[in-house]
C-alpha positions in Angstrom: 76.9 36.7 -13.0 76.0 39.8 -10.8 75.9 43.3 -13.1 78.8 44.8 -10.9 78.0 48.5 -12.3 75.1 48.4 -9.5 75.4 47.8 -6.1 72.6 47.4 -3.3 72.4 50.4 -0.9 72.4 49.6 2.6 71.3 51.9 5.7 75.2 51.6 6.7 76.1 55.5 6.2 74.5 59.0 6.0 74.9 59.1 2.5 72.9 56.1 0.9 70.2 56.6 4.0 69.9 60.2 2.0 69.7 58.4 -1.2 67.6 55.6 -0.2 65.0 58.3 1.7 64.8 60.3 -2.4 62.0 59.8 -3.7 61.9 58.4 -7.5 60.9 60.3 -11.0 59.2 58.9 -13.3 60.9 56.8 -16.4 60.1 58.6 -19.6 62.1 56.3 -21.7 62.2 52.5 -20.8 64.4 51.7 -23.5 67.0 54.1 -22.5 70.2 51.9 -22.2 70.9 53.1 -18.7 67.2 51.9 -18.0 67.9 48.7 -19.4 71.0 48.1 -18.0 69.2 48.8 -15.1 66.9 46.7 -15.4 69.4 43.5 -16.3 70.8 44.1 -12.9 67.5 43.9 -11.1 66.5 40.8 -12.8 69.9 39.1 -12.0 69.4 40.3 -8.4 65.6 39.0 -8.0 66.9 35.4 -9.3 68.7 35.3 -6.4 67.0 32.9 -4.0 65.4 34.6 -0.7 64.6 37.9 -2.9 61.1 38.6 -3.8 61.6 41.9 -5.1 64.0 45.1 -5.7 63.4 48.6 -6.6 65.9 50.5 -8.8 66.2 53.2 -5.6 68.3 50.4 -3.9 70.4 50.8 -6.5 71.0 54.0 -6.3 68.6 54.9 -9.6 65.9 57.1 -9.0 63.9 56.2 -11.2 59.8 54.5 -10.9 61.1 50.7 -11.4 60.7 47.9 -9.3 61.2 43.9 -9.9 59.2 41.1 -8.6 59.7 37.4 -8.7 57.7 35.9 -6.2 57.3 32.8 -8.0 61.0 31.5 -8.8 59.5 28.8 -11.9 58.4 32.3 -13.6 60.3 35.5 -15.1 61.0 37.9 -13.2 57.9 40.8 -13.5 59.2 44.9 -14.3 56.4 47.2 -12.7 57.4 50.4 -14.7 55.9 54.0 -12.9 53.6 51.9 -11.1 50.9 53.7 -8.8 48.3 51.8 -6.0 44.5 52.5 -6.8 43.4 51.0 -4.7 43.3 48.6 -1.5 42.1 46.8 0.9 40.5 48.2 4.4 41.6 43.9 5.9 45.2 44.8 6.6 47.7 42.1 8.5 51.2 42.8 10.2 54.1 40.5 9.6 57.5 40.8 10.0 59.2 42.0 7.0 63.2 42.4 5.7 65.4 44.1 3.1 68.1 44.2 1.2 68.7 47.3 2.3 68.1 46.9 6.2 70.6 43.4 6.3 70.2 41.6 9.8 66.9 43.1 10.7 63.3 42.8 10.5 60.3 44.6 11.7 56.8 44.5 12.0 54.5 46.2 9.5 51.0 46.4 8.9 49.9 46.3 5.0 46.9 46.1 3.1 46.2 42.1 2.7 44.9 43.1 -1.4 46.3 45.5 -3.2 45.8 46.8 -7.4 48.6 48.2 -9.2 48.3 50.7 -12.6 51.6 50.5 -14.4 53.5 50.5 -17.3 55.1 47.1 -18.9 58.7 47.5 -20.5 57.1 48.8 -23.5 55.6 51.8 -22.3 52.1 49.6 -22.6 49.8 50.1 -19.3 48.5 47.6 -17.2 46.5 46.9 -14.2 47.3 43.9 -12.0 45.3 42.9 -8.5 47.5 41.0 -6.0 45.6 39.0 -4.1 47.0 35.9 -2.6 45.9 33.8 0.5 48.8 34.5 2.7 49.0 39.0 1.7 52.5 38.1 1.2 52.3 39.5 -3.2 50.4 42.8 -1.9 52.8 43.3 1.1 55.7 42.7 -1.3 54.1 45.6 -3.6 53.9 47.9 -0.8 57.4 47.5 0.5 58.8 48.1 -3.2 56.3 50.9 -3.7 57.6 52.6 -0.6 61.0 52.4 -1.4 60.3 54.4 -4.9 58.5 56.9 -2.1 61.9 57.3 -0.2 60.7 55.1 2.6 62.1 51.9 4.3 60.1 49.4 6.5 62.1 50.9 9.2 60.3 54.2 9.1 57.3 52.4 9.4 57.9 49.9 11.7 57.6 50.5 15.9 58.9 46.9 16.4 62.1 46.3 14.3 64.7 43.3 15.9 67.7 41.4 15.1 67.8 38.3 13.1 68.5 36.4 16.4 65.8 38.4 18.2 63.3 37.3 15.6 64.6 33.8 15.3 64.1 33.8 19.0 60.7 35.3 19.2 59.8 32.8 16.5 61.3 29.6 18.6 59.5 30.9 21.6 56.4 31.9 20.1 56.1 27.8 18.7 57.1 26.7 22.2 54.0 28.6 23.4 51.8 27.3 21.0 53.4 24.2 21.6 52.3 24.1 25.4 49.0 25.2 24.5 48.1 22.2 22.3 49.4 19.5 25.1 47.4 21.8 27.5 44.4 21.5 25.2 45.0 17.7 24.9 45.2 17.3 28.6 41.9 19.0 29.0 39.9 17.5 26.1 41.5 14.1 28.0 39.6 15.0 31.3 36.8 16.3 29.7 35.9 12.7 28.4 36.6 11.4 31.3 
């Protein structure tokens, strides 16, 4: 059941673009009921599937708090004040969405390995590397991290399309590589001949 006290900003008006573009304070007291009820409402959102992550700016909250659930068989992760120290110089450029950007996507290039100082939800602090094959946990960092900064993958991003742009681009991007195999197969074909 959704927490209906919270609802995701989108880029739709003037007035949650201002919000969303604020950047976030510091939490002082994680167990602060508003914090926690906070915090209920994230988790509930990240269980939803398609949703790797949310920051409590989307919310409206302006407060250093993101969620991640990358892996749906495990809880959902609080990364409480979190800053980057450091990472890497290999970046990578995918597309990327959000929640708050509905319909679109846009390129952005991100650090493929990223580590995160933070605090867990009782005020203890950690340290976490992400640092997966595919950049997909660091870029997920990043994106939440910038949205406690006040910024959206739109202000980053030169390229940003529809969903039926992307879904296009992506049909006619396999077609290509498609063509190129059987190409390569005719050649390799003549080749041993």
């Amino acid at each position: 059941m959704r927490n209906s006290q919270f609802k995701i900003l989108t880029n739709d008006t003037e007035e949650n673009l201002a919000t969303l573009h604020r950047p976030a304070k510091r939490v002082k007291n994680p167990h602060a009921t508003d914090i926690v009820f906070l915090m209920q409402a994230m988790k509930e959102i990240c269980e939803s599937p398609n949703v790797a992550g949310i920051a409590a700016t989307q919310l409206g909250k302006p407060v250093r708090i993101f969620a991640l659930h990358l892996d749906k068989s495990k809880p959902c992760k609080f990364y409480i004040n979190p800053k980057i120290v450091a990472s890497s110089e290999e970046t990578f450029e995918e597309p990327e969405g959000c929640l708050s950007v509905p319909g679109q996507s846009g390129y952005v290039e991100r650090a493929k390995v990223v580590a995160l100082k933070f605090e867990d939800r009782n005020g203890n602090q950690k340290f976490e590397v992400f640092n997966d094959p595919t950049g997909f946990s660091a870029k997920a960092v990043q994106h939440e991290m910038d949205h406690l900064d006040g910024v959206l993958y739109i202000d980053r991003s030169d390229r940003v399309f529809s969903e039926e742009e992307m879904e296009k681009a992506f049909y006619e991007a396999k077609a290509k590589e498609e063509k190129a195999a059987q190409d390569q197969a005719i050649t390799d074909e003549i080749l041993e001949d």
